[in-house]
C-alpha atoms as one frame of an Amber mdcrd trajectory, in Angstrom:
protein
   0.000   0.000   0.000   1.580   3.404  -1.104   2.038   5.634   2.097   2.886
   2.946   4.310   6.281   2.385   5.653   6.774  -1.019   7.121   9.388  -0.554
  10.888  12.282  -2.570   8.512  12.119   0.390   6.275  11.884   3.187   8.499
  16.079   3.237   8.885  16.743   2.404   5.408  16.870   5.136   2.472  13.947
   5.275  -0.388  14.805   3.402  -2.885  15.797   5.112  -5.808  17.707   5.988
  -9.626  19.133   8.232 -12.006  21.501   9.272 -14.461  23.327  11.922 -16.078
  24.600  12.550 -19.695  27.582  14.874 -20.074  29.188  16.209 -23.152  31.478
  18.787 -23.238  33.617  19.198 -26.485  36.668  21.839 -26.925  36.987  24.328
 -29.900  39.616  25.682 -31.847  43.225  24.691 -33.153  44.370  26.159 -29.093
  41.064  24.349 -27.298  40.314  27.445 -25.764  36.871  27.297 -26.320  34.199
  24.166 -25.722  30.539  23.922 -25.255  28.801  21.411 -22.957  25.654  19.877
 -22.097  24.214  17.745 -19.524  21.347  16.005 -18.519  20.298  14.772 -15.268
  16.955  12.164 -14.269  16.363  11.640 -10.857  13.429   9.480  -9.388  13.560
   9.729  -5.338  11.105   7.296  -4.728  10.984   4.010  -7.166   8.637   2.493
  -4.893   6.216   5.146  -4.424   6.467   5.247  -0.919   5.671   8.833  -0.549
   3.724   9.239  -3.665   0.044   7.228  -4.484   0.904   7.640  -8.209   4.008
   5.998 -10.117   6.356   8.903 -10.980   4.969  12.021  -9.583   8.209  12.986
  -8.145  11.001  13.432 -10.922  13.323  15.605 -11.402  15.082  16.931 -14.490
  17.687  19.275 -15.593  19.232  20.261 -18.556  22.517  22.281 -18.710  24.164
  24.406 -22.026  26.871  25.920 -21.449  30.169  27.882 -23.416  33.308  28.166
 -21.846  36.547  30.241 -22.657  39.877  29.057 -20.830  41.689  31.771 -19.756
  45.273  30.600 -19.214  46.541  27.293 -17.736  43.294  25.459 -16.321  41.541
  28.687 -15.637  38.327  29.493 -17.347  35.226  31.521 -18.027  31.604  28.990
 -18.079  28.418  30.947 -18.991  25.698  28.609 -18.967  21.791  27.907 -19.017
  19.953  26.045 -16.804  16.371  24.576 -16.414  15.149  22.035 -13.516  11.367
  20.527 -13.607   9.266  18.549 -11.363   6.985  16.401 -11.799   5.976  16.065
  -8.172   2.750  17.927  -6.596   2.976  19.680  -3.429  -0.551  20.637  -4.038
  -3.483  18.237  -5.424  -4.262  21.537  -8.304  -0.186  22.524  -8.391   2.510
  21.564  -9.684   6.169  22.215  -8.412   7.503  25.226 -10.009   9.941  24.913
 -13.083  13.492  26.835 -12.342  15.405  28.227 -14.889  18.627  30.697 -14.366
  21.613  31.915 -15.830  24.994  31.431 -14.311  28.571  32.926 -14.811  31.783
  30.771 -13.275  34.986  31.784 -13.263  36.835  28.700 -12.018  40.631  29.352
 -10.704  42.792  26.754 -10.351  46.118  27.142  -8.760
């Protein structure tokens, strides 16, 4: 029965799955550019423990990005990103959609 947690489960974490793709793929005779993309499932609860329907709680994102290396292994990452739900914290709403854009500068030294 969905909802119910049985005392051998209460210790034990959901059980769950995912994945992520990754690309990322450098530009130019130096390499200084390279574009990536990546895209992440997640399902927190594979046994509906939480939920009464099957998959009303998964996540996905989606990453583009460009990137510019500055000198060495430093580098520049401008990138897009957009998370959705599936779940319902609401019975009439949905989890709100997120989408932002981000600037890195990564430094390694």
């Amino acid at each position: 029965m969905p909802g119910v947690v049985s005392p051998d489960e209460i210790f034990k974490g959901f059980s769950q799955n995912g994945y992520s793709l990754y690309a990322d793929v450098k530009l130019g005779e130096k390499k200084k550019w390279g574009t990536l993309a990546r895209f992440d499932y997640y399902n927190p609860d594979t046994k509906n423990i939480l939920k009464k329907k099957n998959h009303q709680d998964i996540q996905k994102r989606l990453i583009l990005g460009v990137s510019y290396r500055l000198v060495m292994n430093n580098m520049i990452l401008i990138d897009w990103q957009k998370l959705s739900h599936t779940a319902y914290f609401r019975p009439d709403a949905k989890i709100p959609n997120e989408e932002r854009w981000q600037a890195t500068l990564q430094i390694k030294f």
